[in-house]
C-alpha positions in Angstrom: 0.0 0.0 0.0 1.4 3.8 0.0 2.5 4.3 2.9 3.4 8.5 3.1 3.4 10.7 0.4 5.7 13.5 0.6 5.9 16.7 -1.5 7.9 20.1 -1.6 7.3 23.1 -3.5 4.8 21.7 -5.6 2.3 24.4 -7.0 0.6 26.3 -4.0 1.8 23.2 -1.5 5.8 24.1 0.4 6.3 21.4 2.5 3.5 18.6 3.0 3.3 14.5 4.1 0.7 12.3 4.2 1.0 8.9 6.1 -2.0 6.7 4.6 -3.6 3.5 6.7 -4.9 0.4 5.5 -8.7 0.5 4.6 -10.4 3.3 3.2 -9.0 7.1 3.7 -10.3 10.4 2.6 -9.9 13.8 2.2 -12.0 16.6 2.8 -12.2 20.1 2.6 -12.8 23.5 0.5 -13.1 24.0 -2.9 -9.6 25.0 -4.3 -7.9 23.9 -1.0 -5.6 21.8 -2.7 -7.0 18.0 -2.9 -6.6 18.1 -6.2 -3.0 18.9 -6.3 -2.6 16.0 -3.8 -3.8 13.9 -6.9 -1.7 15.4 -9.5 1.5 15.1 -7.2 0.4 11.1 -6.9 0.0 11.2 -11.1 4.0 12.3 -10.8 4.9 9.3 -9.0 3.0 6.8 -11.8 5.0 8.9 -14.6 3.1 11.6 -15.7 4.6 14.5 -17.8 5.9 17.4 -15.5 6.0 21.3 -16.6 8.2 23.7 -15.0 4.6 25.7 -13.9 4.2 23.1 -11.6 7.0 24.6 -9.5 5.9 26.6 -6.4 6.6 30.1 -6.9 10.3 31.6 -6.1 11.6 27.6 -6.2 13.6 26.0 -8.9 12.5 22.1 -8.1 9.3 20.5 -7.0 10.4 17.4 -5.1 7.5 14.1 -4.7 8.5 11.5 -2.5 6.7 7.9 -2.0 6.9 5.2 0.4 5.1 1.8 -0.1 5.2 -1.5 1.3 5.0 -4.4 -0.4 5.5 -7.9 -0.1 9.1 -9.6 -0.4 7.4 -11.8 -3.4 5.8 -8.6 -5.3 6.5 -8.9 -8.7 8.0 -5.3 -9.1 11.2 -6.5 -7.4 11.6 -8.5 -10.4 10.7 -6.2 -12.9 13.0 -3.6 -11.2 16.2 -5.7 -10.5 16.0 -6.7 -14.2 16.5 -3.3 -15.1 19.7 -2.6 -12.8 17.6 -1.4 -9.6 18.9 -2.4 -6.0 15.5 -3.9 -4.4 15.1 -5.3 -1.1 12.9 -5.4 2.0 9.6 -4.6 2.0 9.6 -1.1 1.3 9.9 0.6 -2.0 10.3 4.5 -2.1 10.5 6.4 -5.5 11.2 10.3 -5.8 10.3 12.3 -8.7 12.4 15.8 -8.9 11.4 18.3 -11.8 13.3 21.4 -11.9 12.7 24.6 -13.3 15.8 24.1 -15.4 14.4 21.4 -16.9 16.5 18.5 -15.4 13.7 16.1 -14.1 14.8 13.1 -12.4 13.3 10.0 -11.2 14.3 7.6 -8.3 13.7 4.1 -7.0 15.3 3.3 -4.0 18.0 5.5 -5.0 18.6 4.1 -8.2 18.2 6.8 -11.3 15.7 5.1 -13.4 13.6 6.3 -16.5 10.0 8.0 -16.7 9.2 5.0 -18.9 10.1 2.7 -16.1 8.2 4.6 -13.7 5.0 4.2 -15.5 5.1 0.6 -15.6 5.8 0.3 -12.1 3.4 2.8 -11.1 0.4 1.0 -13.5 1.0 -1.7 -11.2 0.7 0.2 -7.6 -1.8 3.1 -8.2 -4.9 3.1 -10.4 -6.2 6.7 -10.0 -10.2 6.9 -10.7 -10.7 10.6 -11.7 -12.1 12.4 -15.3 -9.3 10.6 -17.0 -10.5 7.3 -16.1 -13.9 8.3 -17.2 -12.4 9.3 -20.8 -10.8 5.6 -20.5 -13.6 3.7 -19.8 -15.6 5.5 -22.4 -13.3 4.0 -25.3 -14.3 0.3 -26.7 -11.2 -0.8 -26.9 -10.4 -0.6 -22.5 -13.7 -2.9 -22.6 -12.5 -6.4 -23.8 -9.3 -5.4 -20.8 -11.9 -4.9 -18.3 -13.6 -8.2 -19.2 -10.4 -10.3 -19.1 -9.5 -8.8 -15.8 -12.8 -9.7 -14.1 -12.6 -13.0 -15.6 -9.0 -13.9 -15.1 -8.6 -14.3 -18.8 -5.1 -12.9 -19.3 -2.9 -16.0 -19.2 -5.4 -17.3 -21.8 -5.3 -14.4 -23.8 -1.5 -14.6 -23.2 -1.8 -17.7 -25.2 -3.6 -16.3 -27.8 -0.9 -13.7 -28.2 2.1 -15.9 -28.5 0.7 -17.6 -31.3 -0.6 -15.3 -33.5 2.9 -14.1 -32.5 4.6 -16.8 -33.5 2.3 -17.2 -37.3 3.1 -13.5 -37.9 7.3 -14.5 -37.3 6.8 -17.2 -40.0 4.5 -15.1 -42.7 7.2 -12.8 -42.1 9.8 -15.4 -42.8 7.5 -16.7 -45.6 7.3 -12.9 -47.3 11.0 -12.2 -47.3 12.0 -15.5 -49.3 9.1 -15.4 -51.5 10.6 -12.7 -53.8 9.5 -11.7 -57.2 11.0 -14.8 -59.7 13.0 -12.6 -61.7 14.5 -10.6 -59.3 15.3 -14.2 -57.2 17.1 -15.5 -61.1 19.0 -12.2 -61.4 20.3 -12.7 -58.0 21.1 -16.3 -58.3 22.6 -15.8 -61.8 24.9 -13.0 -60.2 25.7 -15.4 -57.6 27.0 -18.2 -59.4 29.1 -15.4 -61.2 30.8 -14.7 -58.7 31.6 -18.5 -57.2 32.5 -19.2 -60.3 35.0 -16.6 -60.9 36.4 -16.9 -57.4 36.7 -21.0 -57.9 38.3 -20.8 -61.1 41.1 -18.8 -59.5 41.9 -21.6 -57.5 43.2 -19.6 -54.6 45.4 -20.9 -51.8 46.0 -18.8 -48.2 49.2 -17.1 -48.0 49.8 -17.5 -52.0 50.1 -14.2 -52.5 53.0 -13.4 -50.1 55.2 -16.5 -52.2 54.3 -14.8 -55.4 55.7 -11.9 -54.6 58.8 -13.3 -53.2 59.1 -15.2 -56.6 58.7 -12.4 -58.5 61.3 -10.1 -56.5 63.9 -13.0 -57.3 62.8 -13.2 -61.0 62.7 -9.6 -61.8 66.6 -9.3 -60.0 68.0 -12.6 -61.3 71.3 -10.9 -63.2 71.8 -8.6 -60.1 71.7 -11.5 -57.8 74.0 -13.9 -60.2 76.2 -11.3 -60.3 76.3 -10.7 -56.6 76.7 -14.2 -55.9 79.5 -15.2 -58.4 81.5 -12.3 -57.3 81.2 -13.3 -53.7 82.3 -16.9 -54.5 85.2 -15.6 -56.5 86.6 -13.4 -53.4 86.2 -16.8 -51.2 88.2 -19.4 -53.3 89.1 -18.3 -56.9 91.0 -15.5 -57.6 94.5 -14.6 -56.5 94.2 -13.2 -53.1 91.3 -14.6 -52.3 89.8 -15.3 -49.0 90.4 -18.8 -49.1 94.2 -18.4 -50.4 95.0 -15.7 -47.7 93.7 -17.4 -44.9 95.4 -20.5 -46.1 98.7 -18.4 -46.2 98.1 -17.4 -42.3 97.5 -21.2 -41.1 100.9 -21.8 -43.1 102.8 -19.0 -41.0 101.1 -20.2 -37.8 102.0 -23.4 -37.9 105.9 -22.8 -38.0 105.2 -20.5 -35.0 103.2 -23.6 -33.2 106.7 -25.5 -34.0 108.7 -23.2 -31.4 105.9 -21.6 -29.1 102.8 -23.2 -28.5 100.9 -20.5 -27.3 99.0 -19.9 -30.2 98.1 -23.2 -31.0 94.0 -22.0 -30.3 94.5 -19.3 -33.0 95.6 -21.6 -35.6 92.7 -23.7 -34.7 90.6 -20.7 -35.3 91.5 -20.0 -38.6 91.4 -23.2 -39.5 88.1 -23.5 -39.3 87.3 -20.3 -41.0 89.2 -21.7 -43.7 86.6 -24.8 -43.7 83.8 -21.6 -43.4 84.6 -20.1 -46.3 85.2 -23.3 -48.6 81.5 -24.3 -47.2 80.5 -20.8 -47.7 81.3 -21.0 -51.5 80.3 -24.5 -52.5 76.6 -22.7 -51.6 77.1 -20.1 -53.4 77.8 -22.5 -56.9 74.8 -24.4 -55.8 72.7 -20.6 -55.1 73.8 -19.5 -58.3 72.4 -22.2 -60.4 69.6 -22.2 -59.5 68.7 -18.5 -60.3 66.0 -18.5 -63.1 66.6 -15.6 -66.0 63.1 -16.8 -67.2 60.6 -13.9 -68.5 58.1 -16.1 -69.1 57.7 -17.3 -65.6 58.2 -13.6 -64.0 55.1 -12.9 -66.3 53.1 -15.7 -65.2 53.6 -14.3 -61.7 52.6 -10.8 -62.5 49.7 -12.0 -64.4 48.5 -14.2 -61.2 49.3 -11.3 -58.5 47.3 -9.2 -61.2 44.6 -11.7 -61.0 44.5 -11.5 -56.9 44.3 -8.3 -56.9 41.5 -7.5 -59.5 39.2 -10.1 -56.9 40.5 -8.5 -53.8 38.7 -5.4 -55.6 35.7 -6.9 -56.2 35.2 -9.4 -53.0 37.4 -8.4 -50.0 37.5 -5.7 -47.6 40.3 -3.8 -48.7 43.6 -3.9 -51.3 45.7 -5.4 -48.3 43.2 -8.3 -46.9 44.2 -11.3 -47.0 43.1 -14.1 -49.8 40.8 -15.8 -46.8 38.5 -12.6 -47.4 37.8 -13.8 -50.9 37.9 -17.4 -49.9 34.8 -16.2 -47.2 33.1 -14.3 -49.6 32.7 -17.2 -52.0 31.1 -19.5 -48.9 29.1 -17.4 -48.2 27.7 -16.5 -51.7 27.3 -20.4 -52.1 25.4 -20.6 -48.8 22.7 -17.9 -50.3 23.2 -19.9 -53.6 22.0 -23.0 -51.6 19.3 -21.0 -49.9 17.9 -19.8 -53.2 17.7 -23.2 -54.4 16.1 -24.8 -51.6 13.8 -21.8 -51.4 10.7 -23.5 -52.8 11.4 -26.3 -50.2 11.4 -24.0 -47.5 8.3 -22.1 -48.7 6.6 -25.2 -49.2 7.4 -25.8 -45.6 6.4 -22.6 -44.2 3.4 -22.3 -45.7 2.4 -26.0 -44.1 3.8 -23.9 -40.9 1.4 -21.2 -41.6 -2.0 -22.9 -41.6 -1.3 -25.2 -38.6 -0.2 -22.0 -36.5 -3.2 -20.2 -37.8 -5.3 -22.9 -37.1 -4.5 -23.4 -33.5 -4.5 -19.2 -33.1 -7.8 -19.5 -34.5 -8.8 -22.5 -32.2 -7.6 -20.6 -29.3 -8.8 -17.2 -29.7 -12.7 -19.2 -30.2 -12.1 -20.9 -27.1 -11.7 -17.5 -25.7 -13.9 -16.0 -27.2 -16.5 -18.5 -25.6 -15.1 -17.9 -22.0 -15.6 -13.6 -22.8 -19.5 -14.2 -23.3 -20.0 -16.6 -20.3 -17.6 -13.9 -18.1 -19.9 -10.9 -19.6 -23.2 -12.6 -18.7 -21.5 -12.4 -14.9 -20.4 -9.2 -15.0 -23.2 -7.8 -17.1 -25.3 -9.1 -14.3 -22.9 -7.7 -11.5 -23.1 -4.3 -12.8 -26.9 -4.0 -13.2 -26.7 -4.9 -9.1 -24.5 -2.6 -8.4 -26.0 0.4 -10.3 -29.3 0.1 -9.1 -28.3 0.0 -5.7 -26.5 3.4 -6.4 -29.8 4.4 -7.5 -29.9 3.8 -11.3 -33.5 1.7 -10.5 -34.2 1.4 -14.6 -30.6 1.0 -16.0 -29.7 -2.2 -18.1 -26.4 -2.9 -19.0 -24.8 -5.7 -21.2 -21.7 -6.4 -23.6 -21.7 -6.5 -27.3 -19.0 -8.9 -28.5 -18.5 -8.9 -32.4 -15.6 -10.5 -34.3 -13.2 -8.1 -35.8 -13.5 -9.0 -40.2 -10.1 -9.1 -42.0 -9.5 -7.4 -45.2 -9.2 -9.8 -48.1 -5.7 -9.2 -48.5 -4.9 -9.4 -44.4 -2.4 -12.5 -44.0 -3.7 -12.1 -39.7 -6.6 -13.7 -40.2 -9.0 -17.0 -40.3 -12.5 -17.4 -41.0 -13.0 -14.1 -42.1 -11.9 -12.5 -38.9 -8.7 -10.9 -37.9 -6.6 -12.3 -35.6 -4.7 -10.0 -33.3 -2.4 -10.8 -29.6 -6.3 -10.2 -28.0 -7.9 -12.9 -30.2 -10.7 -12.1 -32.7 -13.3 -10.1 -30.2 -14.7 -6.4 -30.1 -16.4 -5.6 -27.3 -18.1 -2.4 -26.1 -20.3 -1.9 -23.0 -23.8 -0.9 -23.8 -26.1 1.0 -21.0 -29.8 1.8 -20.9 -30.4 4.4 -18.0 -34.1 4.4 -18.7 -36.8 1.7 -18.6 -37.7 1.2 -22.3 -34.9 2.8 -23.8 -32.8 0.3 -26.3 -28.8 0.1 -24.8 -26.5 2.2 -26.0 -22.8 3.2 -26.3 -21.6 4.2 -22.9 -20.2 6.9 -24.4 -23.5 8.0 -26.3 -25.6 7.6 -23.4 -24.1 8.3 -19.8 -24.1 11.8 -17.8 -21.0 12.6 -15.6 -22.9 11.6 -12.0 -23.8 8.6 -13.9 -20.0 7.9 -15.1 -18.8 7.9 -11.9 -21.4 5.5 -10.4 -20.7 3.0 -13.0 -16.9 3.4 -12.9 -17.3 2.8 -8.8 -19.8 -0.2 -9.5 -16.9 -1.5 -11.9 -14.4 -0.8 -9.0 -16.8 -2.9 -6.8 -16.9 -5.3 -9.1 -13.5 -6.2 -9.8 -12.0 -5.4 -5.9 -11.4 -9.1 -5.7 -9.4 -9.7 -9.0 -7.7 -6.3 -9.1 -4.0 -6.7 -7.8 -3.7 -3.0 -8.1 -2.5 -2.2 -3.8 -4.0 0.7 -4.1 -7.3 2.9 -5.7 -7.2 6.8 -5.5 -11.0 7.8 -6.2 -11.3 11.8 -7.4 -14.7 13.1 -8.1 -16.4 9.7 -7.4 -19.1 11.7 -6.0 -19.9 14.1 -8.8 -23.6 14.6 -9.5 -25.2 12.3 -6.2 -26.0 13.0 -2.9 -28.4 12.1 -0.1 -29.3 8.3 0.1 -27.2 7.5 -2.8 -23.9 9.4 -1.6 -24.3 6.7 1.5 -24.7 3.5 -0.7 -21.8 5.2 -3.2 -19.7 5.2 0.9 -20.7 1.8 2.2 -19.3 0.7 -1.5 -15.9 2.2 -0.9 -15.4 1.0 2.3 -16.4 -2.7 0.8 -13.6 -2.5 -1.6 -11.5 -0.8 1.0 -11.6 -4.4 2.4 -9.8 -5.9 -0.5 -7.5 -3.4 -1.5 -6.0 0.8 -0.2 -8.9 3.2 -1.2 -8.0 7.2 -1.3 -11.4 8.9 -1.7 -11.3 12.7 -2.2 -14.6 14.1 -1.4 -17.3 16.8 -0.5 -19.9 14.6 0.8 -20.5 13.7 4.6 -22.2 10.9 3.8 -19.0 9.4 2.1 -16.8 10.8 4.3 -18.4 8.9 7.2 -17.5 5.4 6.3 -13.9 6.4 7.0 -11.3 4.3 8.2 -9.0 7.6 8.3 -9.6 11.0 7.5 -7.7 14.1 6.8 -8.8 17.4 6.1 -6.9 19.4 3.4 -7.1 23.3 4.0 -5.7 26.2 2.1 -4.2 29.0 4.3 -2.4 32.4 3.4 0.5 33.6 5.6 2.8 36.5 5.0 1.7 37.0 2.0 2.1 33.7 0.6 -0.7 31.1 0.2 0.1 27.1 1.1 -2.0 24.2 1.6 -1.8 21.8 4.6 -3.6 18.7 5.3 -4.2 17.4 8.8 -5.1 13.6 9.9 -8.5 13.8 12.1 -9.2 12.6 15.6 -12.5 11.4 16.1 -14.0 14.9 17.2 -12.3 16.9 14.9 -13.8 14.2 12.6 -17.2 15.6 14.0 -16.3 18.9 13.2 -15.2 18.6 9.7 -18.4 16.3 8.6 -20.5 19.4 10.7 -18.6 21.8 8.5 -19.6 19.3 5.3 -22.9 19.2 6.5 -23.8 22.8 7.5 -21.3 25.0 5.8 -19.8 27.5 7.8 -22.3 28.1 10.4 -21.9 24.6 12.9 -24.8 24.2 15.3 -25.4 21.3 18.3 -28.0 19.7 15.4 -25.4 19.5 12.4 -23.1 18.1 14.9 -25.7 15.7 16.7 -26.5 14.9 13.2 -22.4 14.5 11.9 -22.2 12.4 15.0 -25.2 9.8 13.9 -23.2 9.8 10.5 -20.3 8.4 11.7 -21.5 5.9 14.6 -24.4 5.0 11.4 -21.1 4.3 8.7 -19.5 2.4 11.1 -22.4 0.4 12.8 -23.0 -0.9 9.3 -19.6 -2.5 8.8 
C-alpha cells in the first residue's frame, strides 16, 4: 500500500506528508484547497509528464516522494532488479524531482531510473479513478481489458498472443523469401558469377606473399648472379682470395706452433674459418644455379598477382586483406546460392507452418472468445446490481462482442476474422439508463454523475481480481448526494476491504465510512498562500463532517447529526 506521500514546492503546496492507513482514507475540505494537487502530485509518481509551472513560486525544483510496502514476493522487485535497480525489504520508495531548469529526475530506491520505467511500475501500484478514467472507460477498446481482468482471462489471452505471434514471425519469414521470380534468377545468376569466378582462380592462403617473393627474385635474377659469383670468386678463386689468404696465415702459424705453442688456439681458429669459407662457396655455386633468367615465368607471376588483386577489388575488404577474405566471400555467396535453391522447399514448408499455427490461433482465440460471453453474462449481471443499488433503479447494461472481419488481403486472419495478440473479439459496454430505452454506447448515453457510479460499480466489481494495492478515487461523488452518496460510501469501504482506497470528497455521507480521515485546507501567511492537510481525531472528525454538512455556520444539530453519520457508517460494517 502507499504508505506516506511527501511533496515540496509543488504548486501552491511548500512542505506537506501524508502517512496513509490500510482501509479506506479520505480527504475533505474546501473548494480550491488543494485536494486536487494531492492527486496530481500522486499522477508524478506513476509517470506523468511534469511542466516547470508546476514549481511553487520563487523555487527551482518541486520534489515528490513515496513510500510503499509491499510484499518480499511482489512482482515489481523482479521487474526492477532486471533493469539494474537495488531492491530489497519490503519497502519501495520512489522520488520524482522536476526542476525549473528542466533536469527532471526520477528515483527508486536510489537508483536513477527512467520515466518510462516509472509508469510501468506505477500501472501496477496506483490506479487513480478521476475524469481521465472516465475518458478511459468511455473507449471500446479498454472494454475487452476490463472483461479479461474480471474473468481472469489474461494468461489465456497470453496464449492467444504468443501464437498469433509466433504465425506472424513465420509469414514474415514466408514474405522475405518469397521474392518476385526474376528478381530471385537475377540474383542467383549473379551469384553463381561470382563463385565461379572466385573458384576458377583456384586460390590458396598465404599464395600471394610466395608470389611476390618469386617475383622479387625473378625480376633481380642478373643482379643477384652477379652478386653471388662475385662473392664466391673473393672466397676461393681468384688470386688473393679469402680462401688463399687465410690459407697463407695457417701456413705461417703453424711454424710459429713449432717453437711456441701459445698460439696453437689461434691456428685452430683459422682453421676452421678456412673450412667456413670453402662451405660458404660451394653454396654459393649451388645458389647461383639455381637463379631463373626466365621472362616467361616472372610474367606468369605478375599476371597471377594481377589476377588476386583485380578479386580483392571486387570481393574483399580492402587492397591489403588477405586471400581468406575472398575465400569467405565465396562461402558465403554459395550458402545464399543453396538458400535460393532450396527456397521453394522452404516455402513449401512454411506455408504448411502457416496454416497449422493459424489454425491453432484460430482455435484458441474461439475458445476464448466462448469464456468472454460466459464472463460478460456475470459481469453484465454484476453491474446491473451494483447500479441500481446506487440508485440507477431502470438501468440495463450488457456487452456486445463482435468479431473483428479481415481485409481480403490481411495474411492475420482466419474465418473471415482478424486475428490479433487479443484474439478475434470487439467488445463495447452498452447502458440503458431508462426503462424502455434500447442500450447504447456508454459513451453516447451516460451523464458525468452517472459515469462515476458506473466506474465505482466496476471498482466494486472487480475489488477481488484487481492486484492493483492501491485505488485513489477523485470526483467519485460528482452529480449524487443524499441516500445514494451513502450506498456510493458503504461501497468504498467494501472495496476498501480488498485493497487501499484514497477517496477525495465533498460529501458527509462518504466521508463517514472512513477508516482515516484528513482534512486538506488552504491558508495564506505572510503573503504567501500554502495548503496543509491534517489527519483527524474522532472529534475533529465531528467537526469537519458538521462543517460538510452545514457549511460555515456549525450548530449542536449538524453536529448531533455529523455524529449519527459516523457511529451509522461504522455500525453498518
Amino acid at each position: 500500500m502507499l504508505v506516506e506521500l511527501s511533496i515540496k514546492d509543488f504548486a501552491i503546496i511548500d512542505e506537506l506528508s501524508i502517512t496513509f492507513s490500510n482501509g479506506l482514507n479520505v480527504l475533505s475540505g474546501e473548494t480550491g484547497a488543494g485536494k486536487s494537487i494531492i492527486v496530481n502530485a500522486v499522477n508524478l509518481i506513476l509517470g506523468d509528464r511534469a511542466h516547470g509551472d508546476l514549481i511553487r513560486t520563487g523555487s527551482d525544483e518541486a520534489v515528490v516522494e513515496a513510500l510503499f510496502a509491499l510484499p518480499e514476493k511482489n512482482p515489481i522487485y523482479d521487474f526492477l532488479s532486471r533493469r539494474g535497480v537495488e531492491v530489497g525489504g519490503k519497502e519501495l520508495i520512489i522520488k520524482r524531482i522536476v526542476s525549473r531548469a528542466g533536469k527532471n529526475r526520477v528515483f527508486v530506491n536510489g537508483s536513477m531510473i527512467t520515466l518510462t520505467i516509472l509508469s510501468e511500475v506505477g500501472e501496477e501500484l496506483i490506479n487513480i479513478s478521476g475524469q481521465h478514467e472516465h475518458q478511459t472507460l468511455l473507449r471500446p477498446d479498454r472494454h475487452i481489458d476490463v472483461i479479461d481482468e474480471f474473468g481472469k482471462l489474461i494468461p489465456k489471452r497470453m496464449e492467444v498472443a504468443r501464437s498469433v505471434g509466433r504465425l506472424k514471425k513465420i509469414i514474415d519469414e514466408l514474405d522475405s523469401i518469397r521474392v518476385d521470380e526474376t528478381e530471385k534468377a537475377r540474383r542467383e545468376e549473379f551469384l553463381s558469377f561470382q563463385v565461379k569466378e572466385i573458384d576458377e582462380a583456384n586460390l590458396e592462403n598465404g599464395e600471394e606473399e610466395g608470389l611476390k617473393s618469386e617475383r622479387g627474385v625473378l625480376a633481380n635474377a642478373e643482379k643477384l648472379y652477379k652478386n653471388a659469383e662475385e662473392a664466391r670468386n673473393n672466397l676461393d678463386t681468384i688470386d688473393g682470395s679469402a680462401q688463399e689468404l687465410v690459407g697463407k696465415a695457417v701456413g705461417n702459424l703453424n711454424e710459429i706452433v713449432q717453437i711456441d705453442n701459445e698460439i696453437s688456439p689461434l691456428v685452430e681458429a683459422l682453421k676452421n674459418a678456412l673450412y667456413t669459407i670453402e662451405d660458404a662457396a660451394k653454396e654459393l655455386i649451388a645458389y647461383s644455379s639455381k637463379i631463373s633468367f626466365d621472362p616467361k615465368r616472372l610474367e606468369e607471376v605478375e599476371e597471377r598477382l594481377r589476377l588476386i588483386s583485380s578479386l580483392k577489388k571486387k570481393y574483399a575488404t580492402s587492397p591489403e586483406a588477405p586471400i581468406s577474405d575472398i575465400i569467405a566471400f565465396s562461402e558465403k555467396a554459395k550458402r545464399e546460392l543453396l538458400g535460393i535453391e532450396k527456397s521453394d522447399e522452404r516455402m513449401g514448408l512454411l506455408e504448411k507452418e502457416i496454416e497449422i499455427e493459424r489454425e491453432r490461433a484460430f482455435g484458441l482465440s474461439t475458445s476464448l472468445s466462448e469464456m468472454r460471453r460466459r464472463v460478460s453474462y456475470v459481469f453484465s449481471k454484476k453491474i446491473v446490481e451494483e447500479v441500481r443499488s446506487l440508485g440507477m433503479d431502470g438501468t440495463t447494461f450488457s456487452v456486445s462482442i463482435g468479431r473483428e472481419r479481415a481485409a481480403p488481403d490481411d495474411k492475420l486472419s482466419a474465418g473471415g476474422f482478424l486475428l490479433t495478440g487479443k484474439g478475434i473479439d470487439r467488445l463495447q459496454f452498452l447502458i440503458s439508463t431508462n426503462v424502455g430505452e434500447e442500450p447504447r454506447p456508454l459513451a453516447k448515453i451516460a451523464s458525468g454523475g452517472e459515469l462515476s457510479r458506473i466506474l465505482l460499480s466496476m471498482k466494486k466489481t472487480l475489488a477481488e481480481t484487481q492486484i492493483i494495492p492501491t485505488l485513489i478515487f477523485d470526483e467519485v461523488d460528482s452529480g449524487i448526494g443524499g441516500g445514494i452518496a451513502q450506498i456510493v460510501g458503504r461501497k468504498l469501504r467494501d472495496v476498501s476491504l480488498h485493497q487501499q482506497v484514497i477517496c477525495i470528497t465533498h460529501l458527509p455521507q462518504i466521508a463517514g465510512f472512513a477508516d482515516t480521515h484528513y482534512s486538506v485546507v488552504k491558508e495564506t501567511r505572510h503573503d504567501r498562500t500554502k495548503t496543509k492537510v491534517e489527519r483527524l481525531s474522532l472529534d475533529e472528525r465531528v467537526m469537519e463532517i458538521a462543517r460538510m454538512l452545514g457549511g460555515e455556520t456549525i450548530t449542536e444539530t449538524t453536529l448531533r447529526h455529523a455524529k449519527e453519520m459516523i457511529k451509522s457508517a461504522h455500525d453498518s460494517n
